[in-house]
C-alpha positions, -999 to +999 in steps of 0.1 A: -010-063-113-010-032-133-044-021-151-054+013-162-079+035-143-105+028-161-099-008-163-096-010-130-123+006-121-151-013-145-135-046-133-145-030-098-178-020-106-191-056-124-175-070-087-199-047-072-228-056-094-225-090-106-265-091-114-264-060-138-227-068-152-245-060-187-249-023-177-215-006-176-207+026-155-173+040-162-155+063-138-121+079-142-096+087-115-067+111-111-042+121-134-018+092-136-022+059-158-024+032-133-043+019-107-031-010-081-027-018-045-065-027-035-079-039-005-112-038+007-116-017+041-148-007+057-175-007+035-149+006+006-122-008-020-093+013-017-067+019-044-038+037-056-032+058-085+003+065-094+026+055-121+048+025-114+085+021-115+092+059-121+104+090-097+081+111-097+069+116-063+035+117-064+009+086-061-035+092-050-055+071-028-090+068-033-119+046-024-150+035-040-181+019-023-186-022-026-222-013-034-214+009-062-205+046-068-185+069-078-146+067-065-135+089-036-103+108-038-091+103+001-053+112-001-026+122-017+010+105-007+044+128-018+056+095-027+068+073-060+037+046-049+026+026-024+033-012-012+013-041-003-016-022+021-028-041+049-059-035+076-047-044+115-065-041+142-090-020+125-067+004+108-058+002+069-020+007+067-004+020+039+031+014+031+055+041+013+074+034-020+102+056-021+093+077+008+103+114+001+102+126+039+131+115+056+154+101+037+170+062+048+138+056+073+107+036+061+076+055+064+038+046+063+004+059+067-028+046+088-062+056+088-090+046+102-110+060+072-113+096+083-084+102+104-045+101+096-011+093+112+016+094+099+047+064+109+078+054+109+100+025+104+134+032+115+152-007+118+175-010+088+182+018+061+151+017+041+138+043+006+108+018+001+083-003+024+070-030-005+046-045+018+030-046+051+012-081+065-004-088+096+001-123+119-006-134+152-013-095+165+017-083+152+022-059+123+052-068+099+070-049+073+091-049+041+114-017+040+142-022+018+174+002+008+204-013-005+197-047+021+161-060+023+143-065+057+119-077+076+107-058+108+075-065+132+055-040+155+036-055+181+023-018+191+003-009+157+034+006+144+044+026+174+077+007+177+097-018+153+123-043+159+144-057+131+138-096+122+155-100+095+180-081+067+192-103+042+228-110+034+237-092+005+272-088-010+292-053-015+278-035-045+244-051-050+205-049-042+185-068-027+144-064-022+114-085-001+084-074-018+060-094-008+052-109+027+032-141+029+012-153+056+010-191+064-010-207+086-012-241+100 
Protein backbone atom coordinates (compact mmCIF):
# COMPACT_ATOMS: atom_id res chain seq x y z
CA UNK A 1 0.00 0.00 0.00
CA UNK A 2 1.39 3.32 -1.01
CA UNK A 3 -0.51 6.61 0.11
CA UNK A 4 0.88 10.02 0.56
CA UNK A 5 1.83 11.63 3.91
CA UNK A 6 -0.93 13.38 4.26
CA UNK A 7 -3.26 10.72 3.23
CA UNK A 8 -1.85 8.63 5.31
CA UNK A 9 -1.98 10.42 8.03
CA UNK A 10 -5.89 11.72 8.01
CA UNK A 11 -6.78 8.10 7.25
CA UNK A 12 -4.77 7.66 10.69
CA UNK A 13 -6.40 10.31 12.51
CA UNK A 14 -10.34 9.39 11.56
CA UNK A 15 -8.96 5.64 12.97
CA UNK A 16 -8.10 7.53 15.96
CA UNK A 17 -11.35 9.48 16.24
CA UNK A 18 -14.10 7.66 14.69
CA UNK A 19 -16.73 9.87 16.77
CA UNK A 20 -15.41 13.29 15.50
CA UNK A 21 -14.44 11.80 11.86
CA UNK A 22 -16.30 15.21 10.68
CA UNK A 23 -13.52 17.36 12.18
CA UNK A 24 -10.30 16.90 10.16
CA UNK A 25 -6.68 17.56 11.58
CA UNK A 26 -4.05 17.35 8.98
CA UNK A 27 -0.39 16.69 9.80
CA UNK A 28 2.59 16.54 7.48
CA UNK A 29 5.66 14.39 7.84
CA UNK A 30 9.21 14.49 6.47
CA UNK A 31 10.43 15.33 3.24
CA UNK A 32 9.68 12.34 1.08
CA UNK A 33 6.17 11.49 -0.65
CA UNK A 34 5.18 8.40 0.90
CA UNK A 35 4.17 6.92 3.87
CA UNK A 36 3.86 2.89 4.51
CA UNK A 37 4.98 0.08 6.75
CA UNK A 38 2.49 0.64 9.84
CA UNK A 39 2.09 -1.23 12.85
CA UNK A 40 0.70 -0.31 15.95
CA UNK A 41 3.37 -0.59 18.98
CA UNK A 42 2.87 0.68 22.39
CA UNK A 43 0.39 3.15 22.64
CA UNK A 44 1.63 4.42 19.01
CA UNK A 45 1.14 3.75 15.09
CA UNK A 46 4.45 3.74 13.64
CA UNK A 47 5.30 4.44 10.00
CA UNK A 48 7.80 4.97 7.48
CA UNK A 49 8.46 7.84 5.22
CA UNK A 50 10.62 7.14 2.34
CA UNK A 51 10.11 6.99 -1.34
CA UNK A 52 9.59 3.56 -2.76
CA UNK A 53 11.38 1.64 -5.41
CA UNK A 54 14.24 4.21 -5.69
CA UNK A 55 18.12 4.43 -4.36
CA UNK A 56 18.30 6.94 -2.49
CA UNK A 57 19.33 5.89 0.80
CA UNK A 58 17.37 7.60 3.04
CA UNK A 59 13.82 6.53 4.63
CA UNK A 60 12.11 8.34 8.44
CA UNK A 61 10.38 6.59 11.06
CA UNK A 62 7.94 8.16 13.05
CA UNK A 63 5.07 7.50 15.34
CA UNK A 64 1.88 9.08 16.17
CA UNK A 65 -0.37 8.47 19.23
CA UNK A 66 -3.76 6.07 18.81
CA UNK A 67 -5.49 8.77 20.83
CA UNK A 68 -4.61 11.47 18.51
CA UNK A 69 -1.69 13.89 18.04
CA UNK A 70 0.72 15.11 16.24
CA UNK A 71 3.34 12.56 14.51
CA UNK A 72 6.65 11.89 16.15
CA UNK A 73 9.78 11.86 14.17
CA UNK A 74 11.70 8.73 16.03
CA UNK A 75 14.47 7.77 13.48
CA UNK A 76 16.08 8.09 10.63
CA UNK A 77 17.39 4.73 8.70
CA UNK A 78 20.52 5.35 5.95
CA UNK A 79 18.53 3.05 3.96
CA UNK A 80 16.27 2.82 0.52
CA UNK A 81 13.03 1.83 2.99
CA UNK A 82 11.99 -0.44 5.31
CA UNK A 83 10.11 -4.09 5.15
CA UNK A 84 7.35 -5.71 6.72
CA UNK A 85 7.98 -4.39 10.72
CA UNK A 86 7.07 -6.72 13.21
CA UNK A 87 6.71 -6.43 17.40
CA UNK A 88 8.34 -9.80 19.20
CA UNK A 89 8.67 -10.32 22.47
CA UNK A 90 7.96 -6.75 23.22
CA UNK A 91 10.39 -5.17 20.79
CA UNK A 92 9.10 -3.54 17.29
CA UNK A 93 11.59 -4.79 14.68
CA UNK A 94 12.39 -3.08 11.75
CA UNK A 95 13.59 -4.66 8.70
CA UNK A 96 16.18 -2.86 6.18
CA UNK A 97 15.53 -2.35 2.40
CA UNK A 98 18.62 -2.02 0.77
CA UNK A 99 20.74 -1.82 3.75
CA UNK A 100 23.68 0.65 3.09
CA UNK A 101 26.00 -0.63 6.04
CA UNK A 102 27.56 -3.67 5.21
CA UNK A 103 27.15 -4.61 2.11
CA UNK A 104 25.76 -8.62 1.20
CA UNK A 105 24.48 -9.01 5.12
CA UNK A 106 20.78 -8.29 6.09
CA UNK A 107 20.42 -5.76 8.68
CA UNK A 108 17.53 -4.58 11.05
CA UNK A 109 16.69 -2.31 13.82
CA UNK A 110 14.79 -2.91 17.27
CA UNK A 111 13.49 -0.67 19.72
CA UNK A 112 11.69 -0.90 22.49
CA UNK A 113 10.45 2.62 21.89
CA UNK A 114 13.19 4.64 23.39
CA UNK A 115 16.19 2.53 23.05
CA UNK A 116 18.05 1.19 19.75
CA UNK A 117 20.04 -1.86 18.53
CA UNK A 118 21.17 -2.26 15.74
CA UNK A 119 21.18 -6.34 14.03
CA UNK A 120 22.27 -8.47 11.78
CA UNK A 121 21.31 -11.15 9.54
CA UNK A 122 24.21 -12.87 8.08
CA UNK A 123 22.63 -16.50 6.47
CA UNK A 124 22.53 -16.13 2.77
CA UNK A 125 23.75 -12.96 0.72
CA UNK A 126 21.13 -10.51 1.37
CA UNK A 127 20.85 -6.14 0.09
CA UNK A 128 17.17 -6.22 1.38
CA UNK A 129 15.14 -7.85 4.46
CA UNK A 130 11.29 -7.39 2.87
CA UNK A 131 9.72 -8.64 5.91
CA UNK A 132 10.10 -9.84 9.45
CA UNK A 133 7.08 -12.22 11.09
CA UNK A 134 6.93 -13.73 14.39
CA UNK A 135 5.67 -17.62 15.24
CA UNK A 136 5.78 -19.92 17.89
CA UNK A 137 8.69 -17.65 19.82
CA UNK A 138 10.72 -17.44 17.05
CA UNK A 139 11.57 -14.41 14.97
CA UNK A 140 11.69 -15.03 11.08
CA UNK A 141 13.10 -13.11 8.27
CA UNK A 142 13.02 -12.31 4.49
CA UNK A 143 16.56 -11.10 3.36
CA UNK A 144 16.95 -11.43 -0.21
CA UNK A 145 20.10 -10.73 -2.80
CA UNK A 146 20.24 -12.36 -6.00
CA UNK A 147 18.45 -15.80 -4.07
CA UNK A 148 15.50 -15.21 -1.74
CA UNK A 149 15.47 -16.69 1.85
CA UNK A 150 14.01 -17.46 4.80
CA UNK A 151 15.97 -17.42 8.07
CA UNK A 152 14.60 -17.78 11.90
CA UNK A 153 16.12 -16.47 15.24
CA UNK A 154 14.99 -18.08 18.27
CA UNK A 155 17.28 -15.52 20.43
CA UNK A 156 15.48 -12.07 19.40
CA UNK A 157 17.76 -11.69 16.56
CA UNK A 158 20.92 -12.49 18.34
CA UNK A 159 21.60 -15.44 16.07
CA UNK A 160 19.99 -16.76 12.63
CA UNK A 161 20.04 -19.98 10.98
CA UNK A 162 19.08 -20.34 7.33
CA UNK A 163 15.58 -22.19 6.47
CA UNK A 164 15.21 -21.80 3.36
CA UNK A 165 16.87 -20.00 -0.06
CA UNK A 166 15.01 -20.66 -2.98
CA UNK A 167 16.24 -22.39 -6.15
CA UNK A 168 16.89 -19.86 -8.59
CA UNK A 169 18.58 -20.33 -12.00
CA UNK A 170 21.99 -18.58 -13.20
CA UNK A 171 21.33 -15.07 -14.16
CA UNK A 172 17.98 -14.30 -12.42
CA UNK A 173 16.22 -12.85 -9.22
CA UNK A 174 14.34 -14.06 -7.06
CA UNK A 175 12.44 -12.24 -3.83
CA UNK A 176 10.08 -13.42 -0.59
CA UNK A 177 8.41 -10.33 0.34
CA UNK A 178 6.06 -11.17 2.41
CA UNK A 179 5.87 -13.78 5.28
CA UNK A 180 2.55 -15.19 6.29
CA UNK A 181 1.68 -16.72 9.46
CA UNK A 182 -0.84 -19.63 9.67
CA UNK A 183 -2.28 -21.04 12.38
CA UNK A 184 -4.30 -24.13 13.03
Amino acid sequence: MILRPSAALLILWAFAHTASAATVTRYEVGPWPVVSQLISYGDRLWFVNSVKGVNHNSADLYSVPHAGGAPRYERHLFRQDAGDPVVHRGLLYWPHEDGRTEPGIGVFEVTDGTRWEFGEIPTERAFHVHAMAEADGALYAAPSAWKGSVARSRDGGASWDGIYLHPTPERKVSRITTLAILVD
